[in-house]
C-alpha positions as CSV (number, residue, x, y, z in Angstrom):
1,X,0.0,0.0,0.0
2,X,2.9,2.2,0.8
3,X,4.8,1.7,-2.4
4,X,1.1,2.0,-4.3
5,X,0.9,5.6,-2.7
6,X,4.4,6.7,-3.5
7,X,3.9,5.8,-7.0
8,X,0.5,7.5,-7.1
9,X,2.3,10.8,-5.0
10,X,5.2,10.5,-7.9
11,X,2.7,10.8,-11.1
12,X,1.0,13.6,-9.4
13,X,4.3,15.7,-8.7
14,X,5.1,14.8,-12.4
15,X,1.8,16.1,-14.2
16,X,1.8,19.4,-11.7
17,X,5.1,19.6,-12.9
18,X,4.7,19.5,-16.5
19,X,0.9,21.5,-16.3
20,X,3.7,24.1,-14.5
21,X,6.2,23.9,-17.8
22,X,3.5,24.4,-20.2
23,X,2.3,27.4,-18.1
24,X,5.3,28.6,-18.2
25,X,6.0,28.2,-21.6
26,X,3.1,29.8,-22.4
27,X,3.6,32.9,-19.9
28,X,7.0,33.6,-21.5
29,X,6.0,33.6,-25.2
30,X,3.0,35.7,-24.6
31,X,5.4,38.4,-23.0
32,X,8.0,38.2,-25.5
33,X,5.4,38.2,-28.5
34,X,3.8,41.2,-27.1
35,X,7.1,43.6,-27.6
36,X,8.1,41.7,-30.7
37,X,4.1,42.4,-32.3
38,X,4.5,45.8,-31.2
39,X,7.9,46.3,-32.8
40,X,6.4,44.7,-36.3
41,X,3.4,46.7,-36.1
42,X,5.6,50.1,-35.9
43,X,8.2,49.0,-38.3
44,X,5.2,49.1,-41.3
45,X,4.3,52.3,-40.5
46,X,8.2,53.7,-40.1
47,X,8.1,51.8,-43.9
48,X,5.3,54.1,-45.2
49,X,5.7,57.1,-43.2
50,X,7.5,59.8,-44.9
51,X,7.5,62.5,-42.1
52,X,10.6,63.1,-40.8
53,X,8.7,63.9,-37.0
54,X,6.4,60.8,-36.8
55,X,9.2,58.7,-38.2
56,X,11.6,60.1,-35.0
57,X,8.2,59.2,-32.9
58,X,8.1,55.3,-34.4
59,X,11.5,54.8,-33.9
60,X,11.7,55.9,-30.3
61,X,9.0,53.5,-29.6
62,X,10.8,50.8,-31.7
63,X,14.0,51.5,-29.2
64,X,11.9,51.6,-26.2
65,X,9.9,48.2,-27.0
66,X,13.3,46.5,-28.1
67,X,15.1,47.9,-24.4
68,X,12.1,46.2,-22.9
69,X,12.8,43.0,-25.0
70,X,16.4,42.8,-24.0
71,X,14.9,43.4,-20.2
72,X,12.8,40.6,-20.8
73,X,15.3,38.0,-21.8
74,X,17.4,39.2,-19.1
75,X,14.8,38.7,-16.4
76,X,14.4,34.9,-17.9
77,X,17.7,33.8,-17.9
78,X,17.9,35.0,-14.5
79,X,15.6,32.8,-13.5
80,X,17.5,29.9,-14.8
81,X,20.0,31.1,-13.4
82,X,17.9,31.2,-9.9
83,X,16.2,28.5,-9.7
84,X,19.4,26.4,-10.9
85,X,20.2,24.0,-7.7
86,X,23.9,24.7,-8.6
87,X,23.6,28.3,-8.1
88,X,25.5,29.6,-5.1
89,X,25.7,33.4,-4.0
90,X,28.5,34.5,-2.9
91,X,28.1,36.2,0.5
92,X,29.8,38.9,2.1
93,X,29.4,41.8,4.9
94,X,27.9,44.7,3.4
95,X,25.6,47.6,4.2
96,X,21.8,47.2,3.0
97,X,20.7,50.6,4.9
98,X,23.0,51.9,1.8
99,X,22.1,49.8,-0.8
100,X,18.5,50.9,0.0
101,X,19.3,54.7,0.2
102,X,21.0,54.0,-3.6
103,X,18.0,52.2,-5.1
104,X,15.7,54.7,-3.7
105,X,18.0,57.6,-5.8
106,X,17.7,55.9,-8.9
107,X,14.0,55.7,-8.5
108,X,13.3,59.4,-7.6
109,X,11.8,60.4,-10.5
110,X,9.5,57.7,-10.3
111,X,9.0,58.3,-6.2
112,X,8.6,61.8,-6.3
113,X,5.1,61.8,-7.6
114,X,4.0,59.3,-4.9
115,X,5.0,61.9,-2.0
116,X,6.9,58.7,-0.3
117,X,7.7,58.8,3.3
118,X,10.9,57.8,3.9
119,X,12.8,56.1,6.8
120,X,16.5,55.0,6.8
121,X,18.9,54.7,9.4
122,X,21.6,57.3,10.1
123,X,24.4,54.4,10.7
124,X,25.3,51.3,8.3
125,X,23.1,48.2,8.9
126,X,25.3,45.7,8.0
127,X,24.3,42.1,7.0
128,X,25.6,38.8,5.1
129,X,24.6,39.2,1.3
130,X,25.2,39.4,-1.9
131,X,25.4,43.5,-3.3
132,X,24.3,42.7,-7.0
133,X,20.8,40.2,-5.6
134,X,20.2,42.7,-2.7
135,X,20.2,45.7,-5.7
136,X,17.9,43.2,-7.3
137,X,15.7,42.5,-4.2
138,X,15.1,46.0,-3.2
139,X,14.8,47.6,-6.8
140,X,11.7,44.6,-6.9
141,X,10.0,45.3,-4.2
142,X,10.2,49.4,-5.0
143,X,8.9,48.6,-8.7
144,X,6.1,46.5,-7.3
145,X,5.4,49.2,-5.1
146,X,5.1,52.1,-7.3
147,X,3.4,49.7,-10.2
148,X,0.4,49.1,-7.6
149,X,0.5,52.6,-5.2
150,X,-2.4,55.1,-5.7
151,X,-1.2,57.3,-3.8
152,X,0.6,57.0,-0.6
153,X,3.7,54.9,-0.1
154,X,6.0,53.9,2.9
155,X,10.0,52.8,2.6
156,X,11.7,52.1,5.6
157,X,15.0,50.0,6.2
158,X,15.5,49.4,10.0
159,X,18.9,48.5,12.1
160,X,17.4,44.6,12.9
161,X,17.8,44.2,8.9
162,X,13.7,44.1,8.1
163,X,13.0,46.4,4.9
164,X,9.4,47.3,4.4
165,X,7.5,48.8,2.2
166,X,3.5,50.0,2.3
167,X,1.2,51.6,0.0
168,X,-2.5,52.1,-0.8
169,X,-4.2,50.4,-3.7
170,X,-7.3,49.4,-4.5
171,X,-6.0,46.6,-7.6
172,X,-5.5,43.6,-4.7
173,X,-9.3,43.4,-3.2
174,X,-10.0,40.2,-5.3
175,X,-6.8,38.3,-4.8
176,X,-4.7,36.3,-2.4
177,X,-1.6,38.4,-2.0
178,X,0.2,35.3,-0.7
179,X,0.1,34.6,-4.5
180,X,2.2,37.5,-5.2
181,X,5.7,36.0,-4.3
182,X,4.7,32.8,-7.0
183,X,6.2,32.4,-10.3
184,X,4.4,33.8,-12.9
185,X,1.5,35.3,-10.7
186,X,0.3,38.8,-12.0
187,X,-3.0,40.6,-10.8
188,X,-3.5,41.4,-13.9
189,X,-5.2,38.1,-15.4
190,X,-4.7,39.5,-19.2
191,X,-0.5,40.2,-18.5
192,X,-1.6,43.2,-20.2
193,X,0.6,46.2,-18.1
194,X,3.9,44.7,-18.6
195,X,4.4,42.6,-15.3
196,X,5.9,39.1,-16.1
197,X,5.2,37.9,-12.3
198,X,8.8,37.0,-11.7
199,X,9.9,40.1,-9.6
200,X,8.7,39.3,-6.2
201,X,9.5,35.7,-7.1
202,X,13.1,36.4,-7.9
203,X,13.1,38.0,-4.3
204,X,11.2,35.4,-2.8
205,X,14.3,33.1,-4.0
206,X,17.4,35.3,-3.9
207,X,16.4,36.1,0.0
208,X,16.6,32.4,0.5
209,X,19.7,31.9,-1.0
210,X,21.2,34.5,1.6
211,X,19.0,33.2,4.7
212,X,16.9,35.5,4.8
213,X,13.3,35.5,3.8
214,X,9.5,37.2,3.8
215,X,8.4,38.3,6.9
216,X,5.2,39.8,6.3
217,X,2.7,40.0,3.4
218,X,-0.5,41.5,4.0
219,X,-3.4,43.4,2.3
220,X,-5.3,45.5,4.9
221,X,-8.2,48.4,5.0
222,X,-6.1,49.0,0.9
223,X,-2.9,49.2,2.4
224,X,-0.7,46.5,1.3
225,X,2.2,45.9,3.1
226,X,5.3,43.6,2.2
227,X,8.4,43.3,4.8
228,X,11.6,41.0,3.8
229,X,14.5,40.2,6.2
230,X,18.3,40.3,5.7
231,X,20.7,37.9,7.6
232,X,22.8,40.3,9.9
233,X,26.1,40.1,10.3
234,X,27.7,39.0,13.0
């Protein structure tokens, strides 16, 4: 009976596993054909266009759809990368209250608009990681942030090595946020606004990778709230 059940267990893992692959499969091409029919589409009408204007207008979309192409195929071979048994980070002592205060820089011009408040430490909070995956982490979870924020957003990085953001949104009221962190999941069902689903995933697994890990994920009175942990040093 034992063996009977392990069998059974085993041919279930395999057909979850393949339904998985073919989801995949099909998650990937419909967000690389979506740039590519975009580029195609533009490139007939840069063919027949003889204005010099609307033909600088075509090709600046061509650029920007083929930058978010090359994006694309970055993010995915990431994720081979990721969720590769054989891939090890390499680990060292290095200040995330500074890493966070950088990422936050680059995305000003984004952040501005939101009126974000703000909290950092005024002394290094130094942990065991990986600078290039905690960029990654942190660049994520501020991208996920300003994708879904109406309004109001919260950063803060604290000394115990918890980062947390918060904003309002009213995109989450018919969802399980717990999803968010899975491969693939979007809220948006179509994959329509550009999300792949892989950014809170590839956090979810980089963070693990460095011992640390999601501490809280929740979707309250609009507000949702995710927090992440960092392995301190010691």
């Amino acid at each position: 009976n034992e063996k009977n059940y392990m069998e059974q267990k085993t041919k279930i893992q395999i057909l979850q596993e393949k339904e998985q692959l073919k989801q995949s499969v099909a998650n990937i091409s419909h967000d690389l054909r979506t740039p590519l029919t975009s580029i195609q589409g533009y490139l007939v009408l840069l063919k027949s266009c003889e204005n010099k204007e609307e033909q600088e207008h075509y090709f600046s979309i061509i650029q920007a759809k083929a930058d978010y192409l090359t994006e694309l195929l970055q993010i995915f071979y990431d994720l081979s990368l990721i969720d590769s048994e054989d891939y090890i980070l390499e680990v060292e002592k290095i200040d995330i209250n500074r890493i966070v205060t950088d990422c936050l820089i680059d995305k000003y011009s984004e952040l501005k608009e939101l009126t974000p408040v703000i909290k950092t430490e005024n002394a290094p909070v130094w942990i065991t990681g990986n600078t290039v995956a905690c960029k990654r982490i942190i660049e994520n979870i501020i991208t996920n942030t300003i994708r879904y924020s109406n309004d109001d957003i919260e950063i803060a990085i604290e000394a115990n090595g918890i980062f947390t953001v918060k904003n309002t949104t009213s995109e989450l009221k018919n969802i399980d946020v717990n999803m968010l962190f899975q491969k693939f999941y979007t809220a948006d069902i179509s994959r329509s606004n550009g999300n792949t689903g892989l950014g809170l995933y590839i956090v979810r697994e980089l963070l693990n990778k460095m011992e640390g890990g999601i501490k809280e994920i929740s979707y309250k009175n609009s507000i949702l709230t995710i927090a992440v942990y960092f392995k301190l040093y010691h």
